[in-house]
C-alpha positions in Angstrom: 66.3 -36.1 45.9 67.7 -33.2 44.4 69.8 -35.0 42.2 66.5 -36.9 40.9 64.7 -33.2 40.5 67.4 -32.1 38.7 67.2 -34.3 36.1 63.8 -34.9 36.2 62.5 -33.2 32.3 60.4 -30.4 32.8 56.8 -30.5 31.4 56.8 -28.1 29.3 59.0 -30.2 26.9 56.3 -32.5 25.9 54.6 -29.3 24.7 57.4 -27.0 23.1 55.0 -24.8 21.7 54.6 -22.7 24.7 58.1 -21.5 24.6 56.8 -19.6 22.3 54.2 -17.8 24.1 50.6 -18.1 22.5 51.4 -19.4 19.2 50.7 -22.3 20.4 47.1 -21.8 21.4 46.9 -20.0 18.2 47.7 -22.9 16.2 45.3 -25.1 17.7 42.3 -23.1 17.2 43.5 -22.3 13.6 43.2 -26.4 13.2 39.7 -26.2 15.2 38.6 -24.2 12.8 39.9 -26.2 9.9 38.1 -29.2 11.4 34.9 -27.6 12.0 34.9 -26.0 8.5 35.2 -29.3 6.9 32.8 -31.4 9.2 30.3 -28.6 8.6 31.1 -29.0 4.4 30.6 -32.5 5.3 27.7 -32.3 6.6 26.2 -29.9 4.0 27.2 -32.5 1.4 25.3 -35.3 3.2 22.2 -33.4 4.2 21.8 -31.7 0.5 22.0 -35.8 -0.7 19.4 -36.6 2.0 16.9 -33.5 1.2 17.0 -34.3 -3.3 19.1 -31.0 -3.7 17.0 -28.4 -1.4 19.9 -26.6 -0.2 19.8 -25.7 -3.9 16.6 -25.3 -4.1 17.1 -22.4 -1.7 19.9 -20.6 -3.2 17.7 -20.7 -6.6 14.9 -19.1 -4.9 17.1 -16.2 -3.1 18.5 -15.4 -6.4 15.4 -15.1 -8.5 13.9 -13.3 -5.4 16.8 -11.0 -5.5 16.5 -10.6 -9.6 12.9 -10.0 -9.7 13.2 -7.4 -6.8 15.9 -5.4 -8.6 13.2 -5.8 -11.7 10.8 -3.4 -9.6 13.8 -1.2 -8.4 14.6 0.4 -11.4 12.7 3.4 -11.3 12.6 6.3 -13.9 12.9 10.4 -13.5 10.9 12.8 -14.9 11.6 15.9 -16.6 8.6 18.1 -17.1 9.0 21.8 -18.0 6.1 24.1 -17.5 5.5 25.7 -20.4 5.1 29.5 -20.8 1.1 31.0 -20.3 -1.0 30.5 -23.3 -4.0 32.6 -22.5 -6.3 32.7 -19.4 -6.6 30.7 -16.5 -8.6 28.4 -16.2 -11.4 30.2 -13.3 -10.6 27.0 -11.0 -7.2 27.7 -10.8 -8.1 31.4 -10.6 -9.7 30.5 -7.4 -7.6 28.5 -6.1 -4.4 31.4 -6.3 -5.9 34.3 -7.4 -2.6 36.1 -6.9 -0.5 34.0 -8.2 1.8 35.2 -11.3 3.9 31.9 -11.7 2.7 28.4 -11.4 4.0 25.4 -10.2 3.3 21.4 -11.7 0.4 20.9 -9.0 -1.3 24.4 -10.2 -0.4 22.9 -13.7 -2.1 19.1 -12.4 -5.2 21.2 -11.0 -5.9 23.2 -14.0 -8.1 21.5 -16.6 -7.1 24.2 -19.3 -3.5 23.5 -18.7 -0.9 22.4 -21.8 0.2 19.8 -19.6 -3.2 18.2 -19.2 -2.7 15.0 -21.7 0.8 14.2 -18.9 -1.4 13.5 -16.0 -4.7 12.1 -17.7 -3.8 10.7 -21.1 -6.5 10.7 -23.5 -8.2 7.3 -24.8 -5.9 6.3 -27.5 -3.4 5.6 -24.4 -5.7 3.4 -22.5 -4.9 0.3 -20.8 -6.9 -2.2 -22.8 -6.0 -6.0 -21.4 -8.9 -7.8 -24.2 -6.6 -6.2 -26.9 -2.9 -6.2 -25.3 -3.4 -9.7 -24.1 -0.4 -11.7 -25.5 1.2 -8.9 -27.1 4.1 -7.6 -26.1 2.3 -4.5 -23.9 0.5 -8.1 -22.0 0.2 -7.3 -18.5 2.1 -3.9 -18.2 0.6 -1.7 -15.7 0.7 2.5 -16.9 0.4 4.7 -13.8 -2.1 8.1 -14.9 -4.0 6.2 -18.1 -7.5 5.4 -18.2 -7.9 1.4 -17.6 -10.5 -0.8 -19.1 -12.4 -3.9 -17.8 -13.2 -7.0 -19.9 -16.3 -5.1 -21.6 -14.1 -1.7 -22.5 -15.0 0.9 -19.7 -13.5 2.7 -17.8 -12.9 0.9 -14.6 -15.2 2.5 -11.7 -13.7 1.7 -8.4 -11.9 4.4 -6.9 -10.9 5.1 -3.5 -10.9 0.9 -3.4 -9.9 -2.1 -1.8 -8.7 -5.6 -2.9 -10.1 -8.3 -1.0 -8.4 -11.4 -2.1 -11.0 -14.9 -1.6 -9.0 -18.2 -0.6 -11.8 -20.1 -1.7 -12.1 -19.5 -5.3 -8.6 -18.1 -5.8 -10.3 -14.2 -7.1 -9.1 -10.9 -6.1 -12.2 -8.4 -5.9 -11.6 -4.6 -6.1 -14.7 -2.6 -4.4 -14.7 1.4 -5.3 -16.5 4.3 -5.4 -18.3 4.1 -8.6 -17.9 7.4 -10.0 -19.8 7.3 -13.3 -21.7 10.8 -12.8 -21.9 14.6 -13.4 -19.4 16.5 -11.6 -20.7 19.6 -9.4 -20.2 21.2 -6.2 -23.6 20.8 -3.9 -23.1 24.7 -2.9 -20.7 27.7 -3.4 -17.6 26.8 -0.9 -18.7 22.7 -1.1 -15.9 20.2 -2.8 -16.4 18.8 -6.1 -18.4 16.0 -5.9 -20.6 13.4 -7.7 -23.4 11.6 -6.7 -23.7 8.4 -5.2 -24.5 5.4 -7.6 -23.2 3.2 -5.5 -20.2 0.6 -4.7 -18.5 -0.7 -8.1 -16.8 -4.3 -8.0 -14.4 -6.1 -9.9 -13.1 -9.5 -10.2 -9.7 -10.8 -11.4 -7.3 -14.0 -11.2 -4.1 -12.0 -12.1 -5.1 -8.2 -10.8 -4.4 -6.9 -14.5 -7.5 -8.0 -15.9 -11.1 -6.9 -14.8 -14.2 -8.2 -15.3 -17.3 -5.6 -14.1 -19.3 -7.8 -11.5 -21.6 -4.6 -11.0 -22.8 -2.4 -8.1 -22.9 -4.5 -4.7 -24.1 -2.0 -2.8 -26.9 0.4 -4.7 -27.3 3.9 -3.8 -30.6 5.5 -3.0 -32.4 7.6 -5.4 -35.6 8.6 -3.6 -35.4 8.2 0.3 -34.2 11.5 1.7 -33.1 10.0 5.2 -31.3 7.5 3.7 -27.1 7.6 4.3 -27.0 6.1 0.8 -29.2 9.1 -0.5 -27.5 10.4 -3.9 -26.9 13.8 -2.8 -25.1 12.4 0.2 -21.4 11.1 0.5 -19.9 7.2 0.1 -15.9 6.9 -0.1 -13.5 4.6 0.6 -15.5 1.4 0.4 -13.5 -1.8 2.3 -14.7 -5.6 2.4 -13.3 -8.4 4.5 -14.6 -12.2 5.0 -15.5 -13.3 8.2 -14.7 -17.1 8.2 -16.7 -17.5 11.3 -20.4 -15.8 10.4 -19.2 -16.9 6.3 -20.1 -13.3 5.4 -18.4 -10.6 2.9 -18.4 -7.2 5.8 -18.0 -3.7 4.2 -17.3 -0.8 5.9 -17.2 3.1 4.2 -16.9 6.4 4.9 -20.8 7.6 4.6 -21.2 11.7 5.1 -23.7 14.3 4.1 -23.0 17.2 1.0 -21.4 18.9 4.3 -19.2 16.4 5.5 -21.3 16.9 9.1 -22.1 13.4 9.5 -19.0 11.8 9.5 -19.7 8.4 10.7 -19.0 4.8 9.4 -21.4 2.7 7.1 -21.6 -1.0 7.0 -23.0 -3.9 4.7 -23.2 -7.5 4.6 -23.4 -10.2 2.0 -23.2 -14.0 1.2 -21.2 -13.5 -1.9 -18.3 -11.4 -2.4 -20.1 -9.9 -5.7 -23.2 -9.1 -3.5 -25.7 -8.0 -3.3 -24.9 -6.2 -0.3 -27.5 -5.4 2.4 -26.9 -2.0 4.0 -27.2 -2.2 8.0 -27.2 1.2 9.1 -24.3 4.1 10.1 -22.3 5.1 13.6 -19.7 7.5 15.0 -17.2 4.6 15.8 -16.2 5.1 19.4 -18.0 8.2 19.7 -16.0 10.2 17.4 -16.4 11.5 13.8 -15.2 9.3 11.2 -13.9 10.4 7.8 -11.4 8.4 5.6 -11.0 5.0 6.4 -9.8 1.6 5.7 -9.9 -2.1 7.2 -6.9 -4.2 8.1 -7.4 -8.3 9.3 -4.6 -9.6 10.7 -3.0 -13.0 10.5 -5.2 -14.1 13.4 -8.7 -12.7 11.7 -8.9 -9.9 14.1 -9.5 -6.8 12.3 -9.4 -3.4 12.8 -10.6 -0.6 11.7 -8.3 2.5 11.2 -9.8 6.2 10.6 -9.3 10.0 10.5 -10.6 11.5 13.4 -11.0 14.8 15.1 -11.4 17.1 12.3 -8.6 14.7 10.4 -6.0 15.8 13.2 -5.3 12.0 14.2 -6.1 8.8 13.3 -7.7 6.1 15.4 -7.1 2.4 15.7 -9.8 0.1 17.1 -10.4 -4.3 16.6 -13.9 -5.0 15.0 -16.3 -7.1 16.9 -15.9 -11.1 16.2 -18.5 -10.3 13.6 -16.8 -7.5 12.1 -20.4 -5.4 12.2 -19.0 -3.4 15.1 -16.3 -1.9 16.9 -15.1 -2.9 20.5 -14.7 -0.2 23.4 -10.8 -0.4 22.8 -9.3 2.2 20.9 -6.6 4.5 20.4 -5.1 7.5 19.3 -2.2 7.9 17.0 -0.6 10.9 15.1 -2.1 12.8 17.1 -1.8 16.5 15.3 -0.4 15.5 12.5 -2.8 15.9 10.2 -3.2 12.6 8.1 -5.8 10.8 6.3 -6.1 8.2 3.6 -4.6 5.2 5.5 -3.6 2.1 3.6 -1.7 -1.0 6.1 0.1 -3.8 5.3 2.5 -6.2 7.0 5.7 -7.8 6.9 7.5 -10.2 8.8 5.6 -9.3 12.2 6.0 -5.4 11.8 2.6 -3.3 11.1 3.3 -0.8 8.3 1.0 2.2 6.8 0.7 4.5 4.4 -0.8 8.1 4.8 -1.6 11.3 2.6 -2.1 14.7 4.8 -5.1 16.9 4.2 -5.3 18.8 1.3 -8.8 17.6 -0.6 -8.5 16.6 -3.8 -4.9 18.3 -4.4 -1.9 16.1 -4.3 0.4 16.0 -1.3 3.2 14.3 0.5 3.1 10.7 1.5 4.4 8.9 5.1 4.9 6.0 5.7 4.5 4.6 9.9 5.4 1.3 11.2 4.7 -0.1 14.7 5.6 -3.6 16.2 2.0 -3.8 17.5 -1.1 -3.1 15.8 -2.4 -0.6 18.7 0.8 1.3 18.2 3.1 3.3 19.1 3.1 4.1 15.0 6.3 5.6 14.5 6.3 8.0 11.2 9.4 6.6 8.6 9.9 9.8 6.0 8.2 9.8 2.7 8.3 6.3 1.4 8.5 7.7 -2.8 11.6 6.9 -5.0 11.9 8.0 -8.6 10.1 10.4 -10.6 11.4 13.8 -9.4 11.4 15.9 -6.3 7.7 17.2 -7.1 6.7 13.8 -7.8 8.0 12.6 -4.8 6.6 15.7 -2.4 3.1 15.1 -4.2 3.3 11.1 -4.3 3.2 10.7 -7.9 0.1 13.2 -8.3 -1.8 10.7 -6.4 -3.3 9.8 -2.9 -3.3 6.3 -1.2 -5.7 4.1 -0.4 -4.7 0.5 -0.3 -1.7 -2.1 -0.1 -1.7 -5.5 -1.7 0.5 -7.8 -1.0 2.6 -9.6 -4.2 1.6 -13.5 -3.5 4.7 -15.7 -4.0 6.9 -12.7 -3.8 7.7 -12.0 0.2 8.4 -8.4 1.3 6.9 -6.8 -1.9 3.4 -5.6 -2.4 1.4 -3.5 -5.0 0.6 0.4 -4.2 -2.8 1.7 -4.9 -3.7 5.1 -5.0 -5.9 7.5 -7.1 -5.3 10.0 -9.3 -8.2 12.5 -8.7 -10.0 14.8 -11.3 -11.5 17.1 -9.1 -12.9 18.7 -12.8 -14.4 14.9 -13.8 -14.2 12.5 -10.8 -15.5 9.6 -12.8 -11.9 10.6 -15.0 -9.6 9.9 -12.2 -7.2 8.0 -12.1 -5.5 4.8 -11.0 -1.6 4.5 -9.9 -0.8 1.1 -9.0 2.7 0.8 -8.1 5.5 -1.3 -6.5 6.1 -1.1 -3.1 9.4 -3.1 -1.5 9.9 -3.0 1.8 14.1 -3.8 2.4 17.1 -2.1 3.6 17.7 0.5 6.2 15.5 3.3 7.3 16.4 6.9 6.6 15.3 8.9 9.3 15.3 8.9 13.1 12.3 7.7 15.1 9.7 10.2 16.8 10.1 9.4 20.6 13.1 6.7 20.6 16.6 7.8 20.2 18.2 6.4 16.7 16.9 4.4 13.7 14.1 1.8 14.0 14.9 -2.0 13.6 12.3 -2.3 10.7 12.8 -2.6 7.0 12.7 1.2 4.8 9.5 1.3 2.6 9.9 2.3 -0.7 7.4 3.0 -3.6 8.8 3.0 -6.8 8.0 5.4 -9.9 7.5 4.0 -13.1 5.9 5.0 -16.6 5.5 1.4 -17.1 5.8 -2.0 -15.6 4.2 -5.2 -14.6 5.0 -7.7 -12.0 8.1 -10.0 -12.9 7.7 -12.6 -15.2 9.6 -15.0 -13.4 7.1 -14.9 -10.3 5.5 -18.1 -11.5 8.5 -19.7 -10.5 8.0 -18.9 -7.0 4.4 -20.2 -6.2 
């Protein structure tokens, strides 16, 4: 028996390889790899046959995504040197820092008699004129600051606006303030102001050219007790559709010459360019109401999101199924922070916002927030502007926010609208449309979590000049 042991070949010749300690087992899963590799090549091959090239397909459309997003990347700086004083000041800016002996770009931005006027509101030989420029080589470019003209060759009228975009005859339709007026202050300490005409709409099928469709919603020029009375307040007109009722809902920010009132206005209509009948005003959940915007989600729920508490916080709160109302839910978000001017948008499941703080008509630094759930927690990203230069940034472009549109047939990018206001001439202010990319990592910690968010870093990018990429076509 021990003879037959003895001779008997140990097992571990018929695998030599362990002799060697692991390089055995190291061979064998460098060949299962090989393998798998080339099965999964295989594979490819056969399923790219099978689906007429989409695999291609695919890799095309991540590369011209990738091209036409580093298109609206490349942003430009600014170098502007105040020039030396030339005379008095102008008795706004007097007023504003009576003590002041040296100025900075915003006291320059806020002075009408300033040298540096024609930088932030070009004169008319600069304006945006898409009747002429159609087919040229300027065709379609957007210019951040300069007057814009609709298909008759006005001014546009629509500030403090929204874009509603209708599925079912393939129009975008901006509603704004329409601004066309006298500029004066109702009293001694009261802001600069014009009086209401009424809400200005706009229709377009490529959001570069506007055709006037008129005031949807008319002012009031006799009836005292009217919200709508001309010497009273309407900003920040938004409309929706309601797919269930078929109606166009707006919602605005209606106030007296005070801003005492503070409340909510609303207005309905069959057609998206009106008329629109005015239903009344409310304090939405009680509280006073000041700027404001709309958001409907991907479900048609919508919400309505506005400054509250004496613009200390903002407050969140779904719309009736109607969208003429708001439901008992609501809640409270940046709660002392000081932020108005909201503008939402959202990406691949993650809520996102813009905000201005509080400084009336005077330019200030913009936020961006972001929140996995409409109702919050909003977590507060760092100022969302690139380009320009440091004032630029810190005064977002010499403009305030007040909507978000989202670029159709280019994912994760989105148009920036805010206004450029004239607090000297209202009905001059301006329009800075531009583009907004949400990619990449955020730079700055959360609020009340430990470390960086999960979400995408939102970026608005400065340019003199630009238009949406010319190879977006290809991706409809």
């Amino acid at each position: 028996m021990r003879m037959r042991n003895k001779c008997r070949k140990p097992t571990s010749v018929a695998f030599p390889c362990n002799a060697g300690g692991s390089r055995c087992s190291l061979s064998v899963l460098v060949w299962s790899l090989v393998g798998l590799l080339l099965f999964l090549h295989l594979y490819s091959s056969l399923m790219a046959r099978n689906n007429g090239g989409g695999k291609v397909a695919h890799v095309q459309f991540r590369a011209i995504h990738h091209q036409l997003f580093r298109e609206l990347e490349e942003v430009e700086e600014e170098n502007i040197q105040i020039p030396p004083p030339r005379g008095k000041r102008s008795p706004r800016a007097t007023k504003r820092r009576p003590n002041k002996k040296t100025t900075t770009l915003i006291d320059e931005f806020l002075d009408e008699n300033s040298q540096l006027r024609h930088v932030f509101f070009p004169g008319m030989k600069t304006a945006v004129d898409p009747m002429k420029d159609n087919g040229n080589a300027s065709s379609s470019y957007y210019y951040p600051g300069r007057i814009w003209l609709d298909t008759e060759g006005n001014p546009i009228q629509a500030h403090g606006g929204g874009i509603l975009y209708d599925e079912r005859s393939n129009t975008y339709y901006w509603y704004g303030e329409y601004k066309e007026g006298p500029t004066y202050h109702a009293h001694k300490k009261g802001a600069a102001r014009v009086d209401i005409i009424g809400v200005g709409c706009y229709s377009s099928k490529d959001l570069w050219t506007w055709k006037n469709e008129g005031i949807v919603l008319q002012g009031e020029e006799t009836d005292e007790t009217h919200d709508l009375f001309k010497a009273n307040v309407l900003e920040r007109p938004k409309v929706i559709y309601n797919g269930r009722t078929g109606k166009y809902v707006m919602w605005m920010h209606v106030d007296d010459a005070n801003y005492t009132k503070a409340s909510v206005g609303i207005a309905v209509s069959d057609y998206p360019t009106g008329p629109f009948d005015y239903l009344g005003s409310k304090r939405p959940h009680g509280y006073d109401s000041r700027d404001m915007t709309l958001f409907k989600d991907d479900d048609s729920v919508a919400y309505l999101v506005y400054s509250s508490e004496d613009n200390s916080e903002l407050h969140i709160g779904p719309l009736a199924a109607d969208y003429l109302d708001v439901t008992p839910v609501v809640r409270r978000i940046l709660i002392g922070q000081h932020r108005e001017a909201p503008a939402l948008f959202k990406h691949e499941g993650t809520y996102y916002m813009i905000t201005s703080g509080c400084t009336g008509w005077a330019p200030n630094e913009a936020l961006a927030h972001a929140a996995e759930s409409m109702m919050g927690p909003w977590e507060t990203m760092g100022n969302p502007c690139v380009g320009g230069n440091k004032l630029f940034r810190l005064a977002t472009f010499f403009s305030q926010s007040t909507f978000v549109i989202p670029i159709r047939g280019l994912p994760g990018s989105f148009i920036f609208m805010a206004d450029r206001w004239n607090p000297a001439d209202l009905r001059d202010s301006r329009y800075v449309w531009l583009p907004l990319i949400v990619g990449g990592p955020a730079d700055q910690p959360l609020d009340y979590n430990f470390g960086f968010p999960l979400w995408s870093r939102v970026s608005i990018y400065w340019h003199r000049k630009w238009r949406l990429p010319t190879g977006l076509s290809e991706l409809k």
